[in-house]
C-alpha positions in Angstrom: 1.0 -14.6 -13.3 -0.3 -11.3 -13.6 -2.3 -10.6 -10.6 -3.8 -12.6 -7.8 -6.3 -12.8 -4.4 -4.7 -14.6 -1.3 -8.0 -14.5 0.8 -9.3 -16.7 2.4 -6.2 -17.6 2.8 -6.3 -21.5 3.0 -2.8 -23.9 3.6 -2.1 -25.8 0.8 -4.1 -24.5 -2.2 -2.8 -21.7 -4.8 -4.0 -17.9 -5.1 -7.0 -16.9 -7.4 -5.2 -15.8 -10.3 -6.6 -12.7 -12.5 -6.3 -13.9 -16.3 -5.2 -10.9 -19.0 -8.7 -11.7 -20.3 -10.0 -10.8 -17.3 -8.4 -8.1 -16.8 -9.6 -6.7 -20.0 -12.6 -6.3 -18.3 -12.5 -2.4 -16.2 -15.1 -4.2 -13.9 -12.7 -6.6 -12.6 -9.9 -4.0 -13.1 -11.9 -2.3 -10.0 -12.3 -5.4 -8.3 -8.9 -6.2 -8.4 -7.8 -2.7 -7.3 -11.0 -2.8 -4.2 -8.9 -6.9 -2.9 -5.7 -4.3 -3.1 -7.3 -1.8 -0.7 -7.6 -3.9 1.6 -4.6 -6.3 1.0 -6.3 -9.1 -0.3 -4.8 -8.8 -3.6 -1.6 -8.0 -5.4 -0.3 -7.4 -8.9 2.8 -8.9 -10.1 5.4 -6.6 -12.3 3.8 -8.6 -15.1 0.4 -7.2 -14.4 1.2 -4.0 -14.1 2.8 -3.7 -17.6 -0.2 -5.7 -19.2 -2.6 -3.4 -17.4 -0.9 0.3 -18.5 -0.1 -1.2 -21.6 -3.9 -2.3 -22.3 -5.7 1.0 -20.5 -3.1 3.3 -20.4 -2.2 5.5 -17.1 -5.5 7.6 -17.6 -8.0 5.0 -17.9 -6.5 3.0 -14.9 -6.6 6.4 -13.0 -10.4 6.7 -13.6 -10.9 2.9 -12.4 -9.3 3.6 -9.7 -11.3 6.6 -8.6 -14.4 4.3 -8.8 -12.4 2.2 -6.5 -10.6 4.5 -4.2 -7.3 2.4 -3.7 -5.1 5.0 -4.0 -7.0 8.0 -3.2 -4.9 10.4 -5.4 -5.8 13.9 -6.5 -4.2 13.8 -9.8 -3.5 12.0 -12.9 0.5 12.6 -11.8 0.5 11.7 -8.3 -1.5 8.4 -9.4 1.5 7.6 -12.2 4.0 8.1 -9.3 2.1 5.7 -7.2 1.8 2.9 -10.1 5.3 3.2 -10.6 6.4 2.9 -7.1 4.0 0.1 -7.0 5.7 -1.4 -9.7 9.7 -0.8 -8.5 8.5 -3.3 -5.3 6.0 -5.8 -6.9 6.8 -9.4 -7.2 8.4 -10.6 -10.8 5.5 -13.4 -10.4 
């Protein structure tokens, strides 16, 4: 699993799962990253080395300004955030 939606949030019936085909697409990429604003989403370790491998640290930093998730002034201070959001995301 690479990346997935828990909301709504029923009992009983599995996450929305993001595919890598998907997330080959930098519209959903935003998506993705606008469900983990607000903590509706989450990537998976998985995820996050399909999506730097397949954009790269400065393509995902220029989604993510489009998206605002992390807010960060630089490409640095974004790479330290992906990689601190990698050291405590979920295996799967």
């Amino acid at each position: 699993m690479l990346a997935y939606r828990l909301y709504p949030f029923v009992p009983g019936q599995n996450a929305v799962e993001y595919t890598g085909e998907q997330l080959m697409e930098p519209e959903t990429v935003k998506e993705l990253f606008d469900y983990c604003q607000i903590l509706e989403a989450y990537i998976t370790k998985k995820g996050w080395a399909f999506l730097t491998d397949h954009y790269g640290y400065e393509e995902l930093y220029e989604i993510d300004k489009k998206s605002g998730w992390t807010d960060e002034d630089t490409l640095e201070g974004y790479k330290e955030r992906v990689r601190y959001y990698i050291s405590i995301a979920a295996d799967e």
